[in-house]
C-alpha positions in Angstrom: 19.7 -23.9 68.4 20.8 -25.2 71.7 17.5 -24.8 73.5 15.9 -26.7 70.7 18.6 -29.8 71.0 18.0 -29.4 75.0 14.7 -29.9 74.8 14.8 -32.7 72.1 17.2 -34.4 74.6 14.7 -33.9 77.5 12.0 -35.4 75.5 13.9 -38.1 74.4 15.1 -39.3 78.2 11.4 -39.1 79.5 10.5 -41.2 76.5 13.1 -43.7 77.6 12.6 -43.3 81.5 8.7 -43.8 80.9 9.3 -46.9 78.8 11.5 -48.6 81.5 9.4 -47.7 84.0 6.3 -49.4 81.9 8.3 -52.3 81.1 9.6 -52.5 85.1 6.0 -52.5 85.7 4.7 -54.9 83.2 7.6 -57.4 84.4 6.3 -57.1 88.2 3.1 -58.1 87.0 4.3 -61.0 85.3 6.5 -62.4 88.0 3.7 -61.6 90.6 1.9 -64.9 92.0 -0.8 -65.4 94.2 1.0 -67.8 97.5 -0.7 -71.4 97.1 -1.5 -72.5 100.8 -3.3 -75.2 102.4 -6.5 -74.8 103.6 -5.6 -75.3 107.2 -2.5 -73.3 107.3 -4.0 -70.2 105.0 -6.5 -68.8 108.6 -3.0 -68.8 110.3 -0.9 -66.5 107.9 -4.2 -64.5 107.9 -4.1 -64.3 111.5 -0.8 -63.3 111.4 -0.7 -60.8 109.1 -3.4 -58.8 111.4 -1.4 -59.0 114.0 1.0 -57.6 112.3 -0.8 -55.0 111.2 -2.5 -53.8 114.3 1.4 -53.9 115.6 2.1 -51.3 113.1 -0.8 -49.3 113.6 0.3 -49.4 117.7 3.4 -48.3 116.3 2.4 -44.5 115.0 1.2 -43.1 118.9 4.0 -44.6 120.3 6.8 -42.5 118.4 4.9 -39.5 118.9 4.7 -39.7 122.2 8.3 -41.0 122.4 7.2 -44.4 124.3 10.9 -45.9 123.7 9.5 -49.4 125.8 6.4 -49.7 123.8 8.4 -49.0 120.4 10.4 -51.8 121.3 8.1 -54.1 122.6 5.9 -54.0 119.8 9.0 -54.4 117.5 9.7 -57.5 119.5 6.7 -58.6 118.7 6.7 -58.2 115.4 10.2 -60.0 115.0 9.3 -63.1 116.6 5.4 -63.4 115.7 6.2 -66.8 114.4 2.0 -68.1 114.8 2.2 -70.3 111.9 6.1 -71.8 113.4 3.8 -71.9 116.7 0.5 -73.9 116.1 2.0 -76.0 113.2 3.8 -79.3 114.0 7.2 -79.3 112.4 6.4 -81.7 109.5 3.7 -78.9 108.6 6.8 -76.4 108.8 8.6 -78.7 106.5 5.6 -79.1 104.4 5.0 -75.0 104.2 8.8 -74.5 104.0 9.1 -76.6 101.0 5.4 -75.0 99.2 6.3 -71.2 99.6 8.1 -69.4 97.2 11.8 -68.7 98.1 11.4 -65.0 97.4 8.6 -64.9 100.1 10.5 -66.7 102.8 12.9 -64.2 101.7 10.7 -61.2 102.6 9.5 -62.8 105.3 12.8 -63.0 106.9 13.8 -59.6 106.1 10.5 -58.2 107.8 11.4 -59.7 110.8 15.3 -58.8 110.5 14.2 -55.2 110.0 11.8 -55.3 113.1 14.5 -56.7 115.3 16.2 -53.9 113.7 13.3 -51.1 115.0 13.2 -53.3 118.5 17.0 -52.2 118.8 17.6 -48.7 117.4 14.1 -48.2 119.7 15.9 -49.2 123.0 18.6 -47.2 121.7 16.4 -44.0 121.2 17.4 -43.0 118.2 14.2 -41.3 116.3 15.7 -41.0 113.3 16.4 -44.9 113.1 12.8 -45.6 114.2 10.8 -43.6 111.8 13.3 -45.3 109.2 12.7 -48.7 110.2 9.4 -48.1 110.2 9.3 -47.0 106.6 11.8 -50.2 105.9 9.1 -52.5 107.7 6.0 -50.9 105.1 8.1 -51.1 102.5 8.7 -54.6 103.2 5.1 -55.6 103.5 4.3 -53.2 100.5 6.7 -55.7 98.3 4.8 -58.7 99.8 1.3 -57.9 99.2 2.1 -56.4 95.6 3.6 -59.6 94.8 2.1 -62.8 96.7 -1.3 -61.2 98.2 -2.8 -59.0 94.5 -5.9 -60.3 94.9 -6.5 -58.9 98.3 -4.6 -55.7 97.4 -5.4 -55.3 93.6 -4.1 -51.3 94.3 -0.7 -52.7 94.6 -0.6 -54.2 91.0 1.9 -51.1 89.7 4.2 -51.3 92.7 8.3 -52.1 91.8 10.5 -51.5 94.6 11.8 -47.4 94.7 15.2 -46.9 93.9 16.9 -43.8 95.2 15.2 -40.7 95.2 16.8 -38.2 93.1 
């Protein structure tokens, strides 16, 4: 009798983890939008998202190898690659400021936080902290793209944020 109710109540929580996972899911998808950007400024976020990313691609050889200076440098990099705050006048900051979604200024800012973050524990050799912040910074643009950038990265459409891993 026990194993039966054991396995009734096993059933039962899958049933209710898989519905709030669907429904997390379907509530993602809902609240995900597509980042609404003037023709002239939309080449400069694309040019600085492949920096970006060619930054964290530099990253990988440079931890294995233990390169502490290029770890940080390219976390530096990272942190203050600001080419949209660089080639726009500052009523076209205004102007971009005031269009974009809080949440995504928001991420934004937390990218760069965590790849000061990298820069730091990097100069500090700490291996541990790098490969986390590294993990912190995908995450990060992981959240982005499966929410502002779907249509370039229509994978990402049944990414929520992890919780803890049990």
């Amino acid at each position: 009798m026990n194993y039966f109710y054991s396995k009734l109540l096993t059933i039962f929580i899958f049933s209710i983890l898989s519905f709030n996972i669907h429904a997390k899911s379907n509530l993602h998808e809902k609240n995900a939008t597509a980042l609404q950007l003037p023709a002239n400024i939309k080449p400069l976020l694309l040019e600085e998202m492949q920096q970006l990313q060619q930054g964290m691609m530099n990253l990988t050889p440079a931890i294995v190898s233990g390169n502490w200076d290029k770890i940080a440098n390219i976390a530096k990099k990272m942190q203050h690659s600001y080419i949209m705050k660089q080639k726009l006048t500052s009523l076209q900051i205004q102007s971009l400021h005031q269009s974009l979604p809080q949440d995504f200024i928001h991420l934004d800012h937390n990218f760069h936080r965590l790849a000061g973050m990298l820069a730091h524990v990097a100069e500090e050799k700490k291996m541990e902290l790098v490969n986390f912040y590294v993990y912190k910074l995908t995450e990060a643009c992981v959240q982005c793209h499966s929410k502002y950038a779907r249509q370039r990265f229509p994978t990402l459409n049944n990414f929520s944020k992890p919780t803890k891993h049990h």
